[in-house]
N, C-alpha and C positions, 0 to 999 in steps of 0.2 A: 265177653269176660271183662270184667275189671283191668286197668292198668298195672302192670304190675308195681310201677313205683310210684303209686298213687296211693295203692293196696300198704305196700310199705312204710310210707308217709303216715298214712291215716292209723296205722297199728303203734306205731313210736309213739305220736301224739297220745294215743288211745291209751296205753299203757302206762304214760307219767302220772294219771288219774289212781293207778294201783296205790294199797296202801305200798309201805318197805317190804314187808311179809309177801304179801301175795307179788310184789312186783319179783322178788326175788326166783317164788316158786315157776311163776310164767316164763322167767330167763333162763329156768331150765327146762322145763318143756318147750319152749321157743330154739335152744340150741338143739334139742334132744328129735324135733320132729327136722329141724335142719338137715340134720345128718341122718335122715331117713329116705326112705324109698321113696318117700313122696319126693312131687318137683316143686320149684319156687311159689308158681302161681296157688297149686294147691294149699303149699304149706300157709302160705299167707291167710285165703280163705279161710282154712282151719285157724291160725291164729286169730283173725276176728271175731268166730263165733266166742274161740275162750276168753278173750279179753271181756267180751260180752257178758259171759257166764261170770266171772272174776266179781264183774263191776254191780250188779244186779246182787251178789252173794253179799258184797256189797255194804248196801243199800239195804238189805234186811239186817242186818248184821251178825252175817253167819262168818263159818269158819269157813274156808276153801272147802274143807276137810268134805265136810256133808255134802256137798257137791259134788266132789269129784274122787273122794276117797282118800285114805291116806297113801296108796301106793300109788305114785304120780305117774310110774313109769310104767305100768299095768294098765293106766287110764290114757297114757301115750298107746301103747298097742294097742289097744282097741279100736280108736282111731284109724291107726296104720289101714288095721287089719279090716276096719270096714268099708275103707276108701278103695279098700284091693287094687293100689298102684300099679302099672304095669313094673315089668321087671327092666324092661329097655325103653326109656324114651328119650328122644332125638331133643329133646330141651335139656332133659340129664348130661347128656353125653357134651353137649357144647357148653355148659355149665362146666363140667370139669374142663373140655378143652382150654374157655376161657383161662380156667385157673394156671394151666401148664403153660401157657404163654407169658401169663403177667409173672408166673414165677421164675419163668428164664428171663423174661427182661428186665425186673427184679435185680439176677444175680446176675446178669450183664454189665448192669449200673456199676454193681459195685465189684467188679472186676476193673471197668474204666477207672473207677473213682481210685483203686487202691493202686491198680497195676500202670496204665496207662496214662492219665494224668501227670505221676510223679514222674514218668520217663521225662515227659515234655518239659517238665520244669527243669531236669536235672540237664537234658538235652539242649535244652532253648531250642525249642523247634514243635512245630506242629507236628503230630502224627497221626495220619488218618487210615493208615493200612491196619487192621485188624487181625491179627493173627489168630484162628478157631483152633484151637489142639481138642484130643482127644480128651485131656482131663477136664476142659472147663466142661463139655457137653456129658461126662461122666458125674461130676460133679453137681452139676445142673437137675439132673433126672434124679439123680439120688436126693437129694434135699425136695423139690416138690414133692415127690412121692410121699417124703418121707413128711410134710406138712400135710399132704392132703389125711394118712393116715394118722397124724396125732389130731387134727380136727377131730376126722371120724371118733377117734378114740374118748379123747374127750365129751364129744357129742353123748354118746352110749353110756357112759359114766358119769355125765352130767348130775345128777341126782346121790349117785355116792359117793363123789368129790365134795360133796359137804360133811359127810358124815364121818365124826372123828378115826374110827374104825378104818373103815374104806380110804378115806381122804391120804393116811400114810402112804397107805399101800401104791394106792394108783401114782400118788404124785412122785412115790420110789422110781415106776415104771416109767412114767415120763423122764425123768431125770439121766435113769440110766439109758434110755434111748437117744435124749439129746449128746451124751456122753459117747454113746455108738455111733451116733450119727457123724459127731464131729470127729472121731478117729476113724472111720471109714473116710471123709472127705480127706483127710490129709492123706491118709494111703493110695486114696486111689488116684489124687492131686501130684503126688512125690513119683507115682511109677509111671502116668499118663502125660503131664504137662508135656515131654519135651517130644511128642508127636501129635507135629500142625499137619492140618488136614488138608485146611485152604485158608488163605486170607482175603479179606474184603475192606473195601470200604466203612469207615463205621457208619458214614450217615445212611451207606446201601442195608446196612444191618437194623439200625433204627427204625429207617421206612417200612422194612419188612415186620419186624415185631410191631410196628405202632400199627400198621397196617391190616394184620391178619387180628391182632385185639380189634380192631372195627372193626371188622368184616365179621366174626364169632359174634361180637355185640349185637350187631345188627340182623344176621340170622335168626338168632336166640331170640332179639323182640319178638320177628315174625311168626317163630317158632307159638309163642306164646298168644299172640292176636290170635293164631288158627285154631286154639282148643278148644 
């Protein structure tokens, strides 16, 4: 099988080639097959073949259109649906792990940066004890989740988030979610903070998130060499 970030590489490049138009239409079947069943390596392959398709429609100077239809996200399912993904795969599932890591270390960061940090300054003094309460890891889980499903969400509505009709609506839905999102964090932040669970070192904290992101990475390649 191809590399995957080779495969990746070769598709960016490949795609500057689109006109505005079609580069437009492919960044939403390129998000829309994203947040599909399919896994990385597949999606990629299927992105090559369309970019191919794209570039050759082209070259004749046809429309997208005649190629591959006006209904883009009809011509995404069919895809899907004749790749017949599995429904569980072990590259899937450490793709999203990956993501629930770098999302708590993420908002780790900026918990030092806001919370921790100032103490030091305000202190004049180093602090290296860490204190885990219940609200940051409540907090934590609640906002990944809550990114992984606006990708998804997005991904899915790719195609009628352009459309003036549709485009209100969903970006409604978005909005009011970021809006729940961010009054859920403070409530469950205001009732949870003041129960610590454990304290640690932070650079023992570091080592662990920086550590288990390489070890998922690295999996995940191998994951992807054996298919």
């Amino acid at each position: 099988m191809s590399d995957l970030k080779e495969l990746i590489k070769k598709n960016i490049e490949l795609s500057k080639k689109l006109t505005p138009k079609n580069h437009e239409i492919y960044t939403d079947i390129a998000f829309y097959l994203m947040t599909s069943s399919l896994d990385e390596l597949e999606t990629e392959e299927i992105l090559q073949e369309i970019i191919g398709m794209f570039l050759e429609a082209q070259q004749r100077g046809e429309d997208i259109e005649k190629v591959i239809g006006e209904d883009y996200q009809s011509f995404c399912d069919s895809i899907i649906e004749s790749v017949q993904p599995k429904k569980f795969t072990w590259q899937k599932a450490f793709r999203y792990l990956e993501i629930v890591i770098l999302g708590f270390g993420c908002l780790w960061l900026i918990d030092l940066t806001s919370d921790y940090f100032p103490q030091m300054i305000i202190n004049g003094r180093l602090i290296l004890d860490y204190q885990v309460n219940l609200g940051f890891l409540l907090v934590a889980a609640i906002n990944t989740l809550a990114a992984v499903l606006i990708v998804d969400y997005i991904g899915k509505k790719s195609f009628k988030l352009r459309k003036d009709k549709d485009s209100i609506k969903n970006k409604l839905i978005l909005v009011v979610a970021f809006i729940g999102i961010v009054a859920l964090d403070v409530f469950v932040w205001q009732n949870t903070e003041s129960y610590v669970l454990f304290s640690l070192k932070v650079y023992y904290i570091a080592a662990v998130i920086i550590g288990l992101y390489l070890l998922v990475k690295i999996i995940k390649k191998n994951i992807v060499k054996l298919q």
